[in-house]
C-alpha positions, 0 to 999 in steps of 0.5 A: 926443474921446478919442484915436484916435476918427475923428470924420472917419469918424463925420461922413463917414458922416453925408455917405453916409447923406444922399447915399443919402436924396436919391438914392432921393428923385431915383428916386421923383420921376423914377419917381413915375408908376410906382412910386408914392409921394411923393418926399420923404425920409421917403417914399424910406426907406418905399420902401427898407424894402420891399425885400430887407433894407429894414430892414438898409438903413434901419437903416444910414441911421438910424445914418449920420443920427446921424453927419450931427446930430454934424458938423452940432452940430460945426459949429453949436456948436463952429464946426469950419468957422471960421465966427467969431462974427460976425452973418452967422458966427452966422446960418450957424451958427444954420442948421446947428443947425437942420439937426441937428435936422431930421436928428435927427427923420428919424435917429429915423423910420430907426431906429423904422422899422427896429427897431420896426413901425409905428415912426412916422407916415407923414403927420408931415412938413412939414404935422406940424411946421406943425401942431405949430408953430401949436399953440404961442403965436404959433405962426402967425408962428413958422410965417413965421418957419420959412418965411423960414428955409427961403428963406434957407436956400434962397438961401444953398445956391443961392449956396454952388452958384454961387458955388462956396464949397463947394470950401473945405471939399473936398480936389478935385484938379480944380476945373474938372472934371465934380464940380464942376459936378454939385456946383453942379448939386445945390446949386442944385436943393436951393436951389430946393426950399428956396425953394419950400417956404419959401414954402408954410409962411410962406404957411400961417403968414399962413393960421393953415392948417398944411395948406397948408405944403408939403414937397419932394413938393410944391415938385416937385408945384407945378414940374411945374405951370408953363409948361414944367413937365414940363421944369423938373420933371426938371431939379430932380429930377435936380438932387437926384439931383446933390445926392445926388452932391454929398453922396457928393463930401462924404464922400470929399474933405470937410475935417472937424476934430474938435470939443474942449471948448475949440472949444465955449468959444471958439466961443460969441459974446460980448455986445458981438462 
């Protein structure tokens, strides 16, 4: 990095820009009788666009978005947590790669929409990416693959809530205290989506049926459908609400070491290790 560059402040903005994006989706799903819409993320930055300087505002998130794909290959590719390069190092390391590039399609829909009209498709979510997927040789155990993917990505966030790992990377002076536990709140919640959707895209893979992968807007769609789903419904979407907090919490007290070449060197894992 050259001297003087905050890459904390580049990765920290990344944090802002995602706790921003789950916020508006929490408003859409909370509000979604009235206001209309589906609350998943590409659908919360269309909604932001139509408000007074909707364009100043997605643009300003595309850009944060680009910082977030930085930490996330930081991390990934350069092991800027410590993580190692053992099986279970690799495997988080793997997750959060593919957390980069899921970030970088969504920085690109931001920042097409912002600067050009029409810069994108609405409908080119979950269900694009399943059929794009299932176009590909094999693609139908490859959509399987990416739906386990997403349970156990799901899984690993509840259990980074629960079991409170996250408050190694964060500089909090009251462990115990109210951000704590809307930390937790917000990471299980995302957990839960996570989980749900895994389950609509292996699901379409055992089909060969890309329209039957489903997105956030549909994991909460399919919630508010179970016994005591009116109730469980508002206790996720507020839980992504807490999620989005919880991103806030991460661009104020996260603990970000810049990446160098030799971190990239050192980090890569070894035949035999």
């Amino acid at each position: 990095m050259p001297k003087g560059f905050r890459f904390d402040l580049l990765a920290k903005s990344g944090y802002v820009a995602r706790g921003v994006v789950f916020l508006l989706v929490a408003g859409l799903a909370l509000f979604s009788g009235i206001a209309g819409g589906r609350p998943e993320t590409k659908s919360a930055l269309s909604t932001l666009l139509a408000q007074p300087f909707g364009r100043v505002w997605v643009g300003l998130i595309g850009i944060g978005l680009l910082g977030f794909v930085a930490w996330r290959l930081a991390q990934s590719l350069a092991d800027s947590d410590g993580h190692g390069t053992g099986t279970k190092a690799v495997a988080i390391r793997t997750v959060l790669f593919g957390s980069a590039v899921v970030y970088l399609g969504l920085a690109g829909y931001a920042l097409a929409h912002a600067f050009f009209t029409g810069g994108g498709s609405q409908g080119a979510g979950e269900k694009g990416l399943a059929q794009w997927i299932m176009s590909q040789p094999f693609g139908a155990y490859l959509a399987v693959a990416v739906g386990l993917g997403f349970i156990i990505g799901g899984i690993g966030t509840a259990a980074k809530g629960i079991t409170r790992k996250f408050e190694r990377y964060l500089r909090l002076a009251d462990a115990s205290g109210v951000v704590t536990t809307v930390c937790v709140y917000g990471l299980v919640a995302r957990g839960v989506v996570f989980v749900i959707t895994g389950i609509f895209f292996a699901y379409a893979g055992f089909r060969v049926d890309p329209q039957q992968a489903g997105s956030m807007a549909d994991a909460l769609e399919w919630v508010r459908k179970l016994p005591f789903g009116a109730v469980l419904y508002i206790a996720v979407a507020v839980g992504l609400a807490a999620f989005g907090i919880y991103n806030l919490v991460e661009a104020r007290y996260r603990i970000v070491r810049s990446p160098s070449l030799a971190d990239v060197k050192h980090s890569i894992p070894t035949v035999g290790h």
